[in-house]
N, C-alpha and C positions, 0 to 999 in steps of 0.2 A: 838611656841605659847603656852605661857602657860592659866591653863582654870582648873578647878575644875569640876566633876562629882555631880550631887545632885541625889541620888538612892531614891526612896520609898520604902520601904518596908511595907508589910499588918501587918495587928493587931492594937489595939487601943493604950496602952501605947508604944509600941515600938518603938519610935521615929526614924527618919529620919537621916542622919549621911552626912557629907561629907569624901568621897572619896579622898586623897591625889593623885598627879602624880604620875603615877607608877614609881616605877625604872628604872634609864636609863638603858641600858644591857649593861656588863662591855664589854669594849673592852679592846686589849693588839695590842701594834706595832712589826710588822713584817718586818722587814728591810733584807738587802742584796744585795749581789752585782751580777750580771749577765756577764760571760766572755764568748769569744769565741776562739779557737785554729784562730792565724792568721800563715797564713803556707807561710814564704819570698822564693823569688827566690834566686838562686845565692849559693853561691858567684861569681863563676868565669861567664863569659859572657856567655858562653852557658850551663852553668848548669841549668834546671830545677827546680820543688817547691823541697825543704829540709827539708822533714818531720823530721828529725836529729835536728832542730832550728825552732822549732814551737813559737813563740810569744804568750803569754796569756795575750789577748786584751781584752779593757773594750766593753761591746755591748751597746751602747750612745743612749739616745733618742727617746728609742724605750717604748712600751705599756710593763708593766706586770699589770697579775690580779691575785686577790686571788678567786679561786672559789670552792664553797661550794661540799664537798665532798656529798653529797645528792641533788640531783636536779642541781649541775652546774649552780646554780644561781653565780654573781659575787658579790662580797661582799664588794670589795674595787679594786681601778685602781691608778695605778702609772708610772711615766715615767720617766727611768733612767736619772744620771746627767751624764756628761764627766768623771768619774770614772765609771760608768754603775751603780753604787748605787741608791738603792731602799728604799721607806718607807711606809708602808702600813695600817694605823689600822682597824683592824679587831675584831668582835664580839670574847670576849675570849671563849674559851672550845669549840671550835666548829671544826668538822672538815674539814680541805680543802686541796687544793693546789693551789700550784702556775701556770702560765704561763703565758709566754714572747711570746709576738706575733712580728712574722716579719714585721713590719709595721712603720715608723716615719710619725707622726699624730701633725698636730697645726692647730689649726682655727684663725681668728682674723689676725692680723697682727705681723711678716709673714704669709701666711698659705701655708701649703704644706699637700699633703699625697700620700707616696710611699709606696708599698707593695712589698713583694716580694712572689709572686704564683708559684702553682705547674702545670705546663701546660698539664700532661699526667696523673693529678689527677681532672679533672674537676676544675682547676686553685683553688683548694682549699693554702688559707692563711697558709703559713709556721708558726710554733709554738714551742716551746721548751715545754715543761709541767716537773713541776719538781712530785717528791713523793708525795702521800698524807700524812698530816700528820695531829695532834690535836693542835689548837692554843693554850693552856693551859691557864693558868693563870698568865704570868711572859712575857714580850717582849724575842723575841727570832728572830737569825739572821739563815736567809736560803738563803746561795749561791747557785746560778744557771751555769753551763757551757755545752756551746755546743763544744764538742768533734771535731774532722777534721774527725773520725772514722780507721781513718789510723791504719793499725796492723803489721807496720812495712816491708812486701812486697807488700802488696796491701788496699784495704780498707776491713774493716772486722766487722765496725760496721756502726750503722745509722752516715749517716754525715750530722751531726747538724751543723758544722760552717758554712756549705755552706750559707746558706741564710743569716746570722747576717756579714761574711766577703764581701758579695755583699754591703747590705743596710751599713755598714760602711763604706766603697768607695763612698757609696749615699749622707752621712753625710759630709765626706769633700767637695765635689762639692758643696751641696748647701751652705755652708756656705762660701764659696767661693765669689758665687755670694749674700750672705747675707751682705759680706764686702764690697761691694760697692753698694745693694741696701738693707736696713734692711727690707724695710717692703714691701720688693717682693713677690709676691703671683704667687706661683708655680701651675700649672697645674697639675693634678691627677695623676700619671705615675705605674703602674704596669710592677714589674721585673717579667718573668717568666724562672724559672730552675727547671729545675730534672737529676736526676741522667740517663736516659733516654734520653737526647738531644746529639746528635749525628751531624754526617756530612753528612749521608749518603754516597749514592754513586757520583759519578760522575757528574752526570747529575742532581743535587738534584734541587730541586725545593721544593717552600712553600707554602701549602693553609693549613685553617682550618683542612682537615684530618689530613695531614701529623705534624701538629704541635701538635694534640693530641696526636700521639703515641712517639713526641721525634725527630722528623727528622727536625731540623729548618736549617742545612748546615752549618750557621753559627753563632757566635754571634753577633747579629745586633738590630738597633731600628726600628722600625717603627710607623708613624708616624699616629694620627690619621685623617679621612678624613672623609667629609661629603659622605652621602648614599654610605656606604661601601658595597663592593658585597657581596654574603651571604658565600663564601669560604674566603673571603678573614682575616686572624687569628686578633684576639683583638689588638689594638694597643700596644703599650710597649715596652722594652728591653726585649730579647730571649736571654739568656746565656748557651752555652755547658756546660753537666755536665758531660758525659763521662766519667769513668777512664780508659777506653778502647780503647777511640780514643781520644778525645780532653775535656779538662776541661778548665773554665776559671773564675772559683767563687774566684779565688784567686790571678789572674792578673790584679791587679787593675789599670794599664794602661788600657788596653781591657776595662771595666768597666766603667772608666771614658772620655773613648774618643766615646764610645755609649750616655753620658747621655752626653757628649758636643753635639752629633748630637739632643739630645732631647730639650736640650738650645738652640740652635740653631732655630730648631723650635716653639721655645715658646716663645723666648725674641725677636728671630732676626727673617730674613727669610733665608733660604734653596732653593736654584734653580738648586742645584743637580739635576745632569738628570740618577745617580744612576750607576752602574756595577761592573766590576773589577776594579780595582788597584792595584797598586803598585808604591814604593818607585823614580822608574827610569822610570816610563811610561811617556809616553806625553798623557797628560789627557784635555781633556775640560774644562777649565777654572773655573768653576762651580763645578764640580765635585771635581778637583785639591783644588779649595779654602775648599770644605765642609771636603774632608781625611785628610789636611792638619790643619785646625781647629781644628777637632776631636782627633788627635794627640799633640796638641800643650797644647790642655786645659786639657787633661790628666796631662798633663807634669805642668802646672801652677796647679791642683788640687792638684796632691800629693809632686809637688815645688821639684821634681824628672826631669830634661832632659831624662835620658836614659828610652827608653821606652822598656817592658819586655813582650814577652808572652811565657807561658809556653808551650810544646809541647806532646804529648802521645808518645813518644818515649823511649823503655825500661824503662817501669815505669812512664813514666814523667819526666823523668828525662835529658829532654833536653829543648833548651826557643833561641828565636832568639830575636833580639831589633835592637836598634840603638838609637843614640845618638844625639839630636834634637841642642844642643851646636856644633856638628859639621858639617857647614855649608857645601852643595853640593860645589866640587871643582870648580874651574872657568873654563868653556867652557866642562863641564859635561852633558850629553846628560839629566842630569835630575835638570839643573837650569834654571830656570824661569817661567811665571806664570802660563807653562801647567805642573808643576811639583809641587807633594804633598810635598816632600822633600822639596824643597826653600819656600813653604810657610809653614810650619811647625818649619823652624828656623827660619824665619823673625817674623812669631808670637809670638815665645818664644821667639827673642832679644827685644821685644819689650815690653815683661812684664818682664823679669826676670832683674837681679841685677848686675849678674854678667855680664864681659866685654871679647871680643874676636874681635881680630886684628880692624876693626872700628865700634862694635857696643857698644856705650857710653850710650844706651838709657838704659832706667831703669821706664817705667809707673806703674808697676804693675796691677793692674784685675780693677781698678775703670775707668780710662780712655777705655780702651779694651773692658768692659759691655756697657759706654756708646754709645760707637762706634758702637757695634752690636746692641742694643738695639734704636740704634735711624738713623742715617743713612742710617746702613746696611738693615734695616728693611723696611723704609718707603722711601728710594730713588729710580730714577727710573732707575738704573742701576742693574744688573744683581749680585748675592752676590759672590764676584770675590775677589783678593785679592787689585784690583785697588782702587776701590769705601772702602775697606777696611783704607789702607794709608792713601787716603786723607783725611777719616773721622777721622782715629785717630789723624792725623797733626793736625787738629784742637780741638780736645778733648784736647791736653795737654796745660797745662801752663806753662808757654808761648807755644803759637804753634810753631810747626817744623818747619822747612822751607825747602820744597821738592827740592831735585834738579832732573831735569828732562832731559833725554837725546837720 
């Protein structure tokens, strides 16, 4: 709004004056790009993470702010692009810093907002903060990188990639399901890790205490529920952070087959009746379809088959998987539909591209979202991989034609 000041001032000649708008305050742009150590499994099948071939990945999508080195007022806010590049203008001569908060934030359409919290910190917000410095008088570029902390036999400093390498595994999934719905509106999802989540013992069990100190067993989602007990821990993804026993901030299989089960519960429905698993058990239908899910959209998020988890064995330096492109044998004590294994490759032949011995199908994730997202969701059949098929036979164009036997 612009507007003029009229001042009075006393005495008789001394006339009255108009006041000009003050000076705008210069400012100068603060640009930059934000990385984070991404630490791959492998190479060979059971090798472990290979801190030896760390990836310097852009950290996407996420908040940074400049805040004022005096009072921590923020001063400007920005949100990296797909190179993790920053722009910021800020009041020049002034002093501040930077910080990247672990957080991808949209309102409007899409909207989403995932965090990733510290659960043995009173779930405080993960944050990168870089140096303070003077924004001078001249635009000036300040990179930011979160380290893995790795010191070549163990970890030796803060490991800052942990958080930016989770929410980048956040980043591919949703935009996953952004390609077949753009203006999807994701429910509110809090990761929580620390370097403190653990498996415990044996016997481990999880409420509220034990998820303060770090003891959640395993990495898993949970889901949120009306009048929740007062033990029972925040809804969210729980990820081990362990370098002692198990870590999984960098398995992004793990990762993305916890925020399938969160999909699952937001877009579709979940009639999982929950417990163990595995790959060759005879599972309950329900159960089988929801591990078997969570596995497969892992595999369609990072457009990866072989699925990886790293394991705390001498270093880490071990990882078991398996390979979702290779179909359970025929008359395999773990095909058919009480087995996570046969619906975990019937899911991938049915998005992916590629072809093995008669799977010719090729939908990719738009027919598959509408499948879960409308069928699977609001039919009155139980979420199995039955009512699955015959939803997606119709989803495509032309529909399938089941044969039944």
């Amino acid at each position: 709004m612009l507007g003029a000041l009229l001042t009075a001032c006393g005495g008789g000649s001394g006339g009255g004056g108009l006041a000009g708008n003050p000076s705008p305050t210069p400012t100068v742009v603060v640009s930059g790009r934000v990385t984070f150590d991404r630490v791959p499994i492998g190479p060979g099948a059971t090798q472990g993470l290979n801190f030896a071939a760390v990836v310097l990945t852009p950290v996407r999508a996420v908040t940074v702010e400049a805040l004022a080195q005096s009072g921590g007022a923020v001063l400007a806010t920005a949100v990296t692009n797909a190179a993790g590049d920053f722009s910021l203008t800020v009041p020049a001569s002034t002093g501040m810093s930077l910080r990247v908060k672990a957080e991808l934030l949209r309102t409007g359409a899409p909207a989403f907002a995932f965090r990733v919290r510290n659960n043995t910190a009173n779930n405080a917000l993960y944050a990168l903060d870089g140096a303070a410095f003077d924004s001078g008088t001249a635009n000036q570029q300040r990179n930011l990188h979160a380290a893995s902390g790795w010191g070549g036999a163990g970890y030796t400093g803060p490991r800052a990639a942990a958080p930016f390498a989770i929410l980048d595994t956040v980043y591919q999934a949703y935009n996953l399901v952004l390609s077949a719905e753009p203006n999807a509106s994701f429910p509110a999802l809090d990761l929580f890790w620390s370097a403190n989540n653990r498996v415990g013992d044996s016997s481990c069990s999880v409420d509220r205490a034990s998820i303060a100190t770090g003891v959640i067993c395993t990495t898993f989602f949970l889901p949120s529920v009306a009048n929740p007990a007062a033990s029972r821990p925040d809804a969210g993804i729980y990820v081990l952070g362990s370098a002692n026993d198990d870590s999984d901030e960098f398995d992004r299989h793990v990762i993305a087959h916890e925020w399938g089960h969160y999909y699952q519960a937001s877009f579709s429905r979940d009639d999982s009746i929950g417990g163990p698993h595995a790959g060759n058990d005879r599972l309950d239908m329900r159960l089988a379809f929801s591990e078997g899910w969570g596995n497969a959209f892992s595999a369609m998020v990072l457009d990866d088959p072989v699925y990886r988890d790293s394991a705390a064995v001498a270093g880490q330096q071990r990882a078991f998987g398996f390979d979702l492109e290779t179909n359970p044998a025929v008359g395999a004590a773990s095909i058919g539909w009480y087995s996570e294994s046969s619906v975990q490759s019937l899911l991938w032949d049915f998005f992916d591209a590629g072809t093995d011995g008669i799977d010719s199908i090729a939908l990719g994730f738009e027919p598959v979202h509408r499948t879960m997202s409308t069928e699977l969701r609001t039919g009155p059949a139980f979420s199995t991989i039955y009512p699955f098929v015959e939803g997606c036979a119709h989803a495509c164009q032309p529909p399938m034609r089941l044969s039944r036997r």
